[in-house]
NUPAMI-652557 format. One line per field, with one value per residue (C-alpha): residue number from 0; residue in three letters; x, y, z. Coordinates in nm, 4 decimals. Example, Ala and Ser with C-alpha at 12.3 -4.5 7.8 and 13.67 -1.06 7.14 Angstrom:
2
pos	0,1
code	ALA,SER
u	1.2300,1.3670
v	-0.4500,-0.1060
w	0.7800,0.7140
END
This chain:
443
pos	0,1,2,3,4,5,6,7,8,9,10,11,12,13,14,15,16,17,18,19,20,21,22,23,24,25,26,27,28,29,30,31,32,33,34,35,36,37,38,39,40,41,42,43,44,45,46,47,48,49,50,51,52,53,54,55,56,57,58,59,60,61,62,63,64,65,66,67,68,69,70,71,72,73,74,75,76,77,78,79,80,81,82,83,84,85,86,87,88,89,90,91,92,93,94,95,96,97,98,99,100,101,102,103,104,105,106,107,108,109,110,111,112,113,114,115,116,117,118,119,120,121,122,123,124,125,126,127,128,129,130,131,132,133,134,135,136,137,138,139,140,141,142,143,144,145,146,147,148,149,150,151,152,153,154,155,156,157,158,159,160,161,162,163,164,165,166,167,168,169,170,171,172,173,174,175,176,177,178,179,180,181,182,183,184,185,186,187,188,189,190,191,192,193,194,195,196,197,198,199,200,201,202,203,204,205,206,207,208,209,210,211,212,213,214,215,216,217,218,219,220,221,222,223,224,225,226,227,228,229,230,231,232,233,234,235,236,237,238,239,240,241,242,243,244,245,246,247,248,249,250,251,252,253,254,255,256,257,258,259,260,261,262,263,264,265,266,267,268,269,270,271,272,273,274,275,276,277,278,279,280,281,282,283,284,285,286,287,288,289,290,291,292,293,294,295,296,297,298,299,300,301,302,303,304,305,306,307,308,309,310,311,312,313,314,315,316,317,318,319,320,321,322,323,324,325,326,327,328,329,330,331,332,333,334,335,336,337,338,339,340,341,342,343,344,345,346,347,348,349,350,351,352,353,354,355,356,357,358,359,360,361,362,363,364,365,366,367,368,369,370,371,372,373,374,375,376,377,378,379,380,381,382,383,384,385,386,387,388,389,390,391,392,393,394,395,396,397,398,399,400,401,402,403,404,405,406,407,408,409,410,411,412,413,414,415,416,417,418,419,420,421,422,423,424,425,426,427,428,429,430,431,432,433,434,435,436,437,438,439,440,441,442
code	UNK,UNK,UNK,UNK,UNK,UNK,UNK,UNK,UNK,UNK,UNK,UNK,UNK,UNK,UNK,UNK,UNK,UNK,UNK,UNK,UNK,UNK,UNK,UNK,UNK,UNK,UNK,UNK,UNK,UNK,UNK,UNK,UNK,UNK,UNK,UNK,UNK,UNK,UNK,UNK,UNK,UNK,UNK,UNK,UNK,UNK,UNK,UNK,UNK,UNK,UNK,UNK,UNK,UNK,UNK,UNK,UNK,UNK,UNK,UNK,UNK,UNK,UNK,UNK,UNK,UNK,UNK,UNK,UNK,UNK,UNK,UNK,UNK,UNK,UNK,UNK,UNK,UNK,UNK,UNK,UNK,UNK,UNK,UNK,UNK,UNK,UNK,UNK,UNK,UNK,UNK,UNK,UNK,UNK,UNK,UNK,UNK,UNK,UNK,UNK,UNK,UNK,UNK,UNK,UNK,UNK,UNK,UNK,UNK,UNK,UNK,UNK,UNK,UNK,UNK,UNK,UNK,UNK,UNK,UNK,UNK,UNK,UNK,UNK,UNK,UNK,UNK,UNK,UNK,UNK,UNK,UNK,UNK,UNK,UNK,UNK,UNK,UNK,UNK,UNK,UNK,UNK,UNK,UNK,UNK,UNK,UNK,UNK,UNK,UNK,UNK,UNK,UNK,UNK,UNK,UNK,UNK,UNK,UNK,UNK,UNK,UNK,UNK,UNK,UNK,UNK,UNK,UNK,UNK,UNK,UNK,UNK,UNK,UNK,UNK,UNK,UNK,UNK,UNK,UNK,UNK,UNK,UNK,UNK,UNK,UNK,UNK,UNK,UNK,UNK,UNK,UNK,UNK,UNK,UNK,UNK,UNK,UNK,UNK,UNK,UNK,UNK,UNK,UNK,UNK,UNK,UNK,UNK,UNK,UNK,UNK,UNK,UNK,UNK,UNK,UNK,UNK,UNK,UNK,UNK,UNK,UNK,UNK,UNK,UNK,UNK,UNK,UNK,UNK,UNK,UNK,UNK,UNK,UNK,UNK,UNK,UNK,UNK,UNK,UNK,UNK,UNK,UNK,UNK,UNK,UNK,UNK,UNK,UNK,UNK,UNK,UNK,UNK,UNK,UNK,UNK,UNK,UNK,UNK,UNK,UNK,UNK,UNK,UNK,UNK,UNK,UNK,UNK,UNK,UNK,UNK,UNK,UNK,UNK,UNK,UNK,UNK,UNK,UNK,UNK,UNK,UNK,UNK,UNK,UNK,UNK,UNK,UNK,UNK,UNK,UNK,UNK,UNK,UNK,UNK,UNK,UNK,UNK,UNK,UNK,UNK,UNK,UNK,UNK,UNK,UNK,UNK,UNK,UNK,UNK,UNK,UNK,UNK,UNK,UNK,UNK,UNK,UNK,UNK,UNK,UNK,UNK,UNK,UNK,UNK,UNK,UNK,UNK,UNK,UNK,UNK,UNK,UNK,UNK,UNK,UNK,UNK,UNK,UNK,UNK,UNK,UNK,UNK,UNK,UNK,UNK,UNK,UNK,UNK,UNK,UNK,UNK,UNK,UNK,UNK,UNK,UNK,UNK,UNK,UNK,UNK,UNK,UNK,UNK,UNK,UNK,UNK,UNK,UNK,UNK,UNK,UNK,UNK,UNK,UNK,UNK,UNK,UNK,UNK,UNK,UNK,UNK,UNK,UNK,UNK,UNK,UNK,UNK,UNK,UNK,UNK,UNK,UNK,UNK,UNK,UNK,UNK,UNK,UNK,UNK,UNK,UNK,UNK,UNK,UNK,UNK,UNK,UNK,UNK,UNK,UNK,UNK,UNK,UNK,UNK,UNK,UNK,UNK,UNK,UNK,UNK,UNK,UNK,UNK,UNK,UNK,UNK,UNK,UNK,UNK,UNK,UNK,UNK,UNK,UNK,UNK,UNK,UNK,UNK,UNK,UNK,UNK,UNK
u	15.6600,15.7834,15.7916,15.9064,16.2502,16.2528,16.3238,16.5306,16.7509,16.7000,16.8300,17.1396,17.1765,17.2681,17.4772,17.6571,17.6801,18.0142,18.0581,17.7365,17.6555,17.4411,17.2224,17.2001,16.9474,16.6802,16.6244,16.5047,16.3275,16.1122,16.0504,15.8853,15.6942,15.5755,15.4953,15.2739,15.0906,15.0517,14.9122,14.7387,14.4175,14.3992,14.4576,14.1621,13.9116,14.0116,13.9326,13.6343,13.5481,13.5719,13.2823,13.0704,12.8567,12.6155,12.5522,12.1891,12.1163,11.7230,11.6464,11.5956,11.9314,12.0397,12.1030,12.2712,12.5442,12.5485,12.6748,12.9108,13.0839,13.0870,13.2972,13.5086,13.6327,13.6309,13.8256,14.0344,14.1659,14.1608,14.4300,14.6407,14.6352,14.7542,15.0583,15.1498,15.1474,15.3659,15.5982,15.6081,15.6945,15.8469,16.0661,16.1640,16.3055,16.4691,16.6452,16.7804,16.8942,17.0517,17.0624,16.9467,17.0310,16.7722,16.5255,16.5041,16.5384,16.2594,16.0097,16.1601,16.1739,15.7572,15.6675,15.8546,15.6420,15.3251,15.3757,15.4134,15.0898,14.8983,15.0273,14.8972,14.5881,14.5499,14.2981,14.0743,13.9955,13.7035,13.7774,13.5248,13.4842,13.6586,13.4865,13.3792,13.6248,13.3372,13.2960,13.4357,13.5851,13.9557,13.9343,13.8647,14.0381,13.8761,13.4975,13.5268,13.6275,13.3343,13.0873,13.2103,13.1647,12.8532,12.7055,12.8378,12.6473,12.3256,12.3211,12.3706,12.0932,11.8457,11.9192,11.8775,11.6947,11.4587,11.3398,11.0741,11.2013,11.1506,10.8058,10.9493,11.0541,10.8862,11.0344,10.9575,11.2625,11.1594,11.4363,11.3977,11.5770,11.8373,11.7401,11.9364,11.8593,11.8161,11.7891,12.1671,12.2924,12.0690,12.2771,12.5679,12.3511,12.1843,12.5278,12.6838,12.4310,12.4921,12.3256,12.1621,11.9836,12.1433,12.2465,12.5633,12.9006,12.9036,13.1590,13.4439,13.5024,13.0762,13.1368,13.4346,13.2872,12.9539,13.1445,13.4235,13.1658,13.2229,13.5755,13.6732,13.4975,13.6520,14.0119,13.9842,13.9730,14.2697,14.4376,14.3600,14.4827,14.8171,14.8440,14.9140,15.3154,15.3501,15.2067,15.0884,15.4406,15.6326,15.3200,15.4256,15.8244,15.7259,15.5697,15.6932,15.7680,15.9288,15.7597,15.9909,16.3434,16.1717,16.1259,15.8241,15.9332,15.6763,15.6230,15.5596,15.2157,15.0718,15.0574,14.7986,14.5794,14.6644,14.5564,14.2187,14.1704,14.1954,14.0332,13.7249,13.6564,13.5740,13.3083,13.1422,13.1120,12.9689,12.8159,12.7506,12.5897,12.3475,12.2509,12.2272,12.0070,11.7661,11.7004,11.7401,11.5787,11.8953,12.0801,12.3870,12.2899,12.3426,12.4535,12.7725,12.7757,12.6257,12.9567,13.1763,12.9616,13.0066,13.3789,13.3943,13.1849,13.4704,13.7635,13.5715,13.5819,13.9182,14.0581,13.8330,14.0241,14.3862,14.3102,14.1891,14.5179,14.7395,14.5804,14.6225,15.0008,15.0603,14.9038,15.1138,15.4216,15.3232,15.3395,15.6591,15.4660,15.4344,15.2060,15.2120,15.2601,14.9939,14.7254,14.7675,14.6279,14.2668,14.2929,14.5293,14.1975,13.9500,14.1309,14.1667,13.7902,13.6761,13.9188,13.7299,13.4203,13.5819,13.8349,13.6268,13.3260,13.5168,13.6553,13.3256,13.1906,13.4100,13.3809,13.0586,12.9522,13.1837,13.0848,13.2500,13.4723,13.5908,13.6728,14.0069,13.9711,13.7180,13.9785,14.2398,13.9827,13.9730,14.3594,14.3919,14.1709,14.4536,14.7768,14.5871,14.4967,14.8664,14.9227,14.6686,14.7638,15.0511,14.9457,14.6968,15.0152,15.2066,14.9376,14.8705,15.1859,15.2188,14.8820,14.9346,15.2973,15.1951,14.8904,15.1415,15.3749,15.6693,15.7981,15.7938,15.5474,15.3173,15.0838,15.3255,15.7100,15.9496,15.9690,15.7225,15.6863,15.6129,15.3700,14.9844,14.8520,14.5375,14.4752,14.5247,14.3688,14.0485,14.0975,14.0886,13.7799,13.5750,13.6891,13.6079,13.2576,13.1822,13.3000,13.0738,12.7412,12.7944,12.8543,12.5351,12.3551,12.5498,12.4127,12.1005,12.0579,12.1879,11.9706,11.7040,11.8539,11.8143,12.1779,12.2250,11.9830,12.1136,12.4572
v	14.6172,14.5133,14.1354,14.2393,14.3602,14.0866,13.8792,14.0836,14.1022,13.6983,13.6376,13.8861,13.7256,13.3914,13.5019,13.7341,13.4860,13.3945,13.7749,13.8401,13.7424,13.4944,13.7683,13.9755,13.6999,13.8010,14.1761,13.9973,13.7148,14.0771,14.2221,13.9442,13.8669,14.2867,14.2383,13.9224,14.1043,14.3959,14.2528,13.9111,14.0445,14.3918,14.1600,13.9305,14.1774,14.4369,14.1099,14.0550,14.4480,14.4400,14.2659,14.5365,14.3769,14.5926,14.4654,14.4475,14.1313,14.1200,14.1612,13.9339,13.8869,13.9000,13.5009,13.4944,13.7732,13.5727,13.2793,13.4969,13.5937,13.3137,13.1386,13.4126,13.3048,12.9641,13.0288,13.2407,12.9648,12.7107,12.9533,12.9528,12.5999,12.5683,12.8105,12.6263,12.2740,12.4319,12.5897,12.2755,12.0474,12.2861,12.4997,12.2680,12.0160,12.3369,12.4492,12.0598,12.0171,12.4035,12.5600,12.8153,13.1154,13.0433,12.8581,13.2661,13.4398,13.2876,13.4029,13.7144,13.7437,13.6264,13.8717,14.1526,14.0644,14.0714,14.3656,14.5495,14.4123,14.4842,14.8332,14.8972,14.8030,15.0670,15.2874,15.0098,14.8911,14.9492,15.1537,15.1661,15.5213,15.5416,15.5932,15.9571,16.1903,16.1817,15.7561,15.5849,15.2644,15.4201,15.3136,14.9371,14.8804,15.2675,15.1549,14.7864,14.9044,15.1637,14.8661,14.6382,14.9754,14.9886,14.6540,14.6253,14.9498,14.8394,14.4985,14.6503,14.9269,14.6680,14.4531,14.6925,14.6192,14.8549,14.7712,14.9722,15.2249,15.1570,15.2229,15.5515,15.6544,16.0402,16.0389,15.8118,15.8541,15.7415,15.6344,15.6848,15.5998,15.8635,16.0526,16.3404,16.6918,16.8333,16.6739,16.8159,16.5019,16.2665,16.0375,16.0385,15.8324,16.1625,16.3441,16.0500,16.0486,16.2084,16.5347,16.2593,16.1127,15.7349,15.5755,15.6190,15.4266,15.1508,15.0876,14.9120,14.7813,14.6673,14.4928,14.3061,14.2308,14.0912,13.8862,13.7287,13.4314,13.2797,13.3467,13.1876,12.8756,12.8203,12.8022,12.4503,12.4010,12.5949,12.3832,12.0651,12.2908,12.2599,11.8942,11.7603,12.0072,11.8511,11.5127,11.3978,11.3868,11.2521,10.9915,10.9364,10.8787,10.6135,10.3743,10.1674,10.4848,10.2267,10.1888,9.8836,10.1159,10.4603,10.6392,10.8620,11.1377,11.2205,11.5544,11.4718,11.3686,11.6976,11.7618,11.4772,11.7994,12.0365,11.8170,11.6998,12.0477,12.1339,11.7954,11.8745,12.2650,12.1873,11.9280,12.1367,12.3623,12.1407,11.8772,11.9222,12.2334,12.1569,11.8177,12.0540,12.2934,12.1089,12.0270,12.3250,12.5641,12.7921,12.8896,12.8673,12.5155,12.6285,12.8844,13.0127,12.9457,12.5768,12.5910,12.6712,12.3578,12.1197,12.1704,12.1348,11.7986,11.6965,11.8162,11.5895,11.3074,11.3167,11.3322,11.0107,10.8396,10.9775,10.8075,10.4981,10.4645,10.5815,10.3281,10.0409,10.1620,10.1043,9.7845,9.6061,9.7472,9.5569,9.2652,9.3296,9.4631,9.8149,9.9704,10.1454,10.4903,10.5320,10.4379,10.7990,10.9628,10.9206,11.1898,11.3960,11.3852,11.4231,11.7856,11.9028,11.8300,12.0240,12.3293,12.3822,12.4204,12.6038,12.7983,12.9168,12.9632,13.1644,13.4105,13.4942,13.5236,13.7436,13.9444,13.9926,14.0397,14.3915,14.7409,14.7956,15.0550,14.7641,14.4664,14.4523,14.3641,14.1117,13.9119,14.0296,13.8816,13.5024,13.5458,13.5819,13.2635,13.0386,13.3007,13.2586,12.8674,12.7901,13.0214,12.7781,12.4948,12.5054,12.6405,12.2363,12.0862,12.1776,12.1892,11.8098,11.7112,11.8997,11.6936,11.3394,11.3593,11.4232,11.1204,10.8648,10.9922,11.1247,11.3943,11.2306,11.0165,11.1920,11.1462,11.3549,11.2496,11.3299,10.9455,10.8711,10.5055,10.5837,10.8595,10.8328,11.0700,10.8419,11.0035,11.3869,11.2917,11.1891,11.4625,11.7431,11.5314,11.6055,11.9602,12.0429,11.8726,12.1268,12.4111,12.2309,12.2230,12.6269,12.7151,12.5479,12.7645,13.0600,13.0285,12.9798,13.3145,13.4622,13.3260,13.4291,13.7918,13.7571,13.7458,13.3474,13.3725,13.6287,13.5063
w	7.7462,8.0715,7.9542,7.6047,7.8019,8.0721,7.7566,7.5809,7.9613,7.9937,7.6423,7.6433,8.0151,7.8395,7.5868,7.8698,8.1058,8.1718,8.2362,8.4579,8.8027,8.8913,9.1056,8.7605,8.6551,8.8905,8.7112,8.3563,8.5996,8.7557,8.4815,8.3141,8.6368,8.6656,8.2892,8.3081,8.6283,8.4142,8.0838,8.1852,8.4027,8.1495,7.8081,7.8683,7.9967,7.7115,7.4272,7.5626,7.5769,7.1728,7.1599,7.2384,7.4853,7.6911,8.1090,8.0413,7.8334,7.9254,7.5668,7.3042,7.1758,7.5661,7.5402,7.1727,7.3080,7.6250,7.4412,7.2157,7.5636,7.6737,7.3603,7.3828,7.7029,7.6028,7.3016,7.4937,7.7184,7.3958,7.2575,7.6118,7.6401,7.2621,7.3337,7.6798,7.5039,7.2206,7.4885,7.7139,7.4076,7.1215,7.2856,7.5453,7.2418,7.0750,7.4369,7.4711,7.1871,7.0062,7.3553,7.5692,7.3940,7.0752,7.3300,7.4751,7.1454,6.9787,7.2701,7.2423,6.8913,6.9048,7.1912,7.0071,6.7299,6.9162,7.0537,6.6870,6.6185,6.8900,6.9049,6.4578,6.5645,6.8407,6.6123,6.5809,6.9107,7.1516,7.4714,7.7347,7.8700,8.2271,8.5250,8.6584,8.8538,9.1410,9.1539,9.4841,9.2890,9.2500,9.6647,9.7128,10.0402,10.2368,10.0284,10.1616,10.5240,10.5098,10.3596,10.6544,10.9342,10.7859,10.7811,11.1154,11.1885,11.0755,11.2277,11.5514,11.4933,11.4234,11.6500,11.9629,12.2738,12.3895,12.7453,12.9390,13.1949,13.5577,13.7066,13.9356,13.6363,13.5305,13.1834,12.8602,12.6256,12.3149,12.0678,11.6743,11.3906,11.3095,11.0612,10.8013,10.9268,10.5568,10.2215,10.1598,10.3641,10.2576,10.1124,9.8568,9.6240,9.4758,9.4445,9.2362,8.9784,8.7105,8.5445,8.2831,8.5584,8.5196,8.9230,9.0476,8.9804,9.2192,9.5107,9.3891,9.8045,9.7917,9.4250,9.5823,9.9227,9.7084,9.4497,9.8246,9.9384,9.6254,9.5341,9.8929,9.8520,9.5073,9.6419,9.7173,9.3225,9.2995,9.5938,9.3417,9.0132,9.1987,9.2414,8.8631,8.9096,9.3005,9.4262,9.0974,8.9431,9.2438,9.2427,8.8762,8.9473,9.2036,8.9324,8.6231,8.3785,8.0459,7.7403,7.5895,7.6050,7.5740,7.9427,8.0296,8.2394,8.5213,8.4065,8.0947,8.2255,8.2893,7.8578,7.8982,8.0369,7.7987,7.5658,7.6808,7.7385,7.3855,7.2350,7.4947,7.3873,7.0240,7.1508,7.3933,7.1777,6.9093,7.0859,7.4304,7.4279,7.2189,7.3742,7.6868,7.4874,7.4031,7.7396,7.9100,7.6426,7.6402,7.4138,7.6602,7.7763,8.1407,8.2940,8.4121,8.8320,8.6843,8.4358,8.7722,8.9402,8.6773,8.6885,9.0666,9.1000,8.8453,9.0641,9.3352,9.0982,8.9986,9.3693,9.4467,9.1236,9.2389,9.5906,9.5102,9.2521,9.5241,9.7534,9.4448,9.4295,9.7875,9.7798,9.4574,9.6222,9.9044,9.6630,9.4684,9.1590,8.9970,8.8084,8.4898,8.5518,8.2732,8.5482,8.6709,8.3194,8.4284,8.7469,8.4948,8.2105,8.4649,8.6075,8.2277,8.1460,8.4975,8.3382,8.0602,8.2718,8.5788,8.4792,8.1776,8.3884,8.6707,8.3813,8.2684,8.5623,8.7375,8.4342,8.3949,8.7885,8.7373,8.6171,8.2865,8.4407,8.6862,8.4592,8.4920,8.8630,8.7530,8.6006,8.8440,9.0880,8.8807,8.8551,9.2639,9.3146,9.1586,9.3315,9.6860,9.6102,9.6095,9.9351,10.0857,9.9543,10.0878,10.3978,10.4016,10.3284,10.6420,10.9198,10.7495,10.7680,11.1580,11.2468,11.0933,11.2730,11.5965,11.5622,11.4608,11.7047,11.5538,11.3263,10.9224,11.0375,10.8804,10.5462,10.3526,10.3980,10.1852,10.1233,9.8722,9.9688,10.3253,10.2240,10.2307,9.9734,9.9447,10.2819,10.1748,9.8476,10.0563,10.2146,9.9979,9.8104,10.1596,10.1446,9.7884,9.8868,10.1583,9.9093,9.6364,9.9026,9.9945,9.6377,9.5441,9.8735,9.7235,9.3579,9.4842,9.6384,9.3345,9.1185,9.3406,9.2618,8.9604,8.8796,8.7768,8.5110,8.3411,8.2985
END
């Protein structure tokens, strides 16, 4: 709802606006921002909840509802990528050309109408019973800090010294593990299960703190989903952007993902899974951390392409000559084919490596990898820029001025390639030892 009236506020904004003040556009810009941080980690995880999917698929049919999961989330994304190519082509035409104030009444008018429907089918859906009064995951930040106090605790407990007194010593003090005095304080374990005998809820803080090794180490993907809205499109406006009279805008480039996006999901649905099938005896092909692998080796691959273009742009400019700015779509097709394994792996997984009570913070989880990403991403860009100043010896010096044909962004692009391979060797360690869990297999 909150979107729903950030639109309604955006879209009376523009018709009001030669009586509002400029500052009066930030309440409708809020409300849409609370409303997409409301509905966009709860919407996805409650979809996939319809399905009626149990945790435990060590049955049989464990692999065949496996795979239906999974092509919901690939569908899912299919159906984002559609709408975002519509938006980005659609309504951009109708806002040049009939104006503002029917480019924000026909999102309006569609969200009002999405709303209507999603709210008749409330009677139908599937609701997954919340979690009980007595379960610890309403307090992620107090059950991480306890999880941290006591793997700290632990470490330290094993790893004590005990030395031998001193020979005058009378007295031998032995030291023994602590232990409860009475089986009241034995543990809260016994006091979370319930009466039916099933275990306990888990920790939301020990879930999180499990699932952190490898949401850290895929930020460095996100850093590289940033690139096609930042250096790829200043790269662009730097070459020859004519096609006989008509002019390609730089931005128009990032559609080239959108599309390859939606081209690519059909066929992996229809044609490389099964090719992977039949080697891998699954019905799945591979599994999801693989999925999230795939995806990342691509990333890798597509920075090595961006760099050695960049460095083939600095060269011909060297010799009068430009290049097509066309040369940049194979980095742009390379990032939209590691999406559809990535960014569809990473929403399954995060949703699946949750208790059902905590799946909207499985998704709120995938969402944070991409909100953080830019955080660091930015974060690269400056301490780059700081360090390749002060080595060539003055400030815009550096690998990234704000003069794109003094800037070296075959440098940063090499750069982030060797990052994203470090991230790529401890994600393979990391699925490694959850496959050894038991956990890789199953999902």
């Amino acid at each position: 709802m909150f979107s729903l009236q950030g639109l309604v506020a955006l879209t009376s904004w523009v018709l009001l606006c030669t009586w509002m003040p400029t500052a009066s556009l930030l309440l409708p810009l809020y409300l849409i921002s609370v409303g997409q941080g409301g509905y966009n980690p709860s919407l996805q995880a409650f979809g996939a909840d319809q399905l009626e999917i149990e945790d435990d698929l060590s049955g049989k049919d464990g692999e065949e509802k496996s795979r239906k999961r999974s092509l919901f989330f690939q569908w899912w994304y299919f159906g984002i990528c559609s709408g975002s190519l519509l938006g980005n082509s659609i309504m951009s035409y109708i806002q040049d050309t009939y104006g503002w104030e029917l480019g924000f009444a026909i999102p309006t008018a569609v969200m009002a109408a999405s709303v209507a429907c999603f709210t008749a089918g409330a009677r139908c859906y599937v609701r997954n019973r919340r979690a009980p009064e007595n379960s610890r995951s309403s307090r992620p930040i107090e059950d991480m800090i306890r999880s941290i106090k006591q793997a700290v605790l632990n470490r330290v407990q094993n790893g004590r010294v005990f030395k031998l007194p001193p020979k005058e010593a009378d007295v031998v003090e032995l030291e023994l593990q602590a232990q409860p005095l009475s089986e009241e304080y034995s543990g809260n374990v016994e006091k979370e299960a319930n009466q039916e005998g099933n275990p306990p809820a888990p920790s939301m803080g020990k879930t999180i703190l499990k699932l952190l090794p490898i949401w850290t180490l895929l930020l460095m993907f996100a850093v590289i989903f940033q690139l096609p809205s930042t250096f790829f499109t200043r790269q662009g406006a730097t070459m020859k952007r004519n096609i006989g009279s008509f002019m390609i805008p730089p931005a128009t480039l990032q559609s080239s993902i959108t599309i390859s996006i939606i081209l690519l999901m059909p066929l992996y649905d229809k044609l490389i899974i099964p090719v992977i099938s039949a080697v891998t005896r699954r019905d799945k092909g591979i599994t999801v951390l693989q999925r999230i692998g795939v995806g990342m080796v691509l990333s890798i691959l597509a920075m090595v392409v961006a760099a050695t273009m960049e460095t083939s742009r600095l060269r011909s400019r060297e010799q009068k000559k430009q290049h097509s700015i066309l040369w940049l779509l194979p980095q742009y097709v390379l990032l939209g084919v590691s999406d559809v394994f990535t960014v569809v792996g990473m929403q399954e997984f995060f949703y699946t490596k949750v208790p059902s009570a905590m799946r909207t913070i499985g998704i709120g989880l995938y969402l944070s990898v991409f909100g953080v990403g830019s955080f660091l991403g930015s974060a690269l860009i400056s301490v780059v820029e700081v360090v390749s100043s002060a080595a060539a010896g003055g400030i815009g010096r550096g690998w990234l001025p704000d003069d794109m044909e003094e800037a070296r962004l075959d440098k940063y692009y090499w750069l982030l390639a060797l990052l994203s391979c470090v991230s790529f060797v401890w994600f393979t360690c990391l699925c490694k030892r959850h496959e050894e869990d038991g956990e890789g297999s199953s999902s």
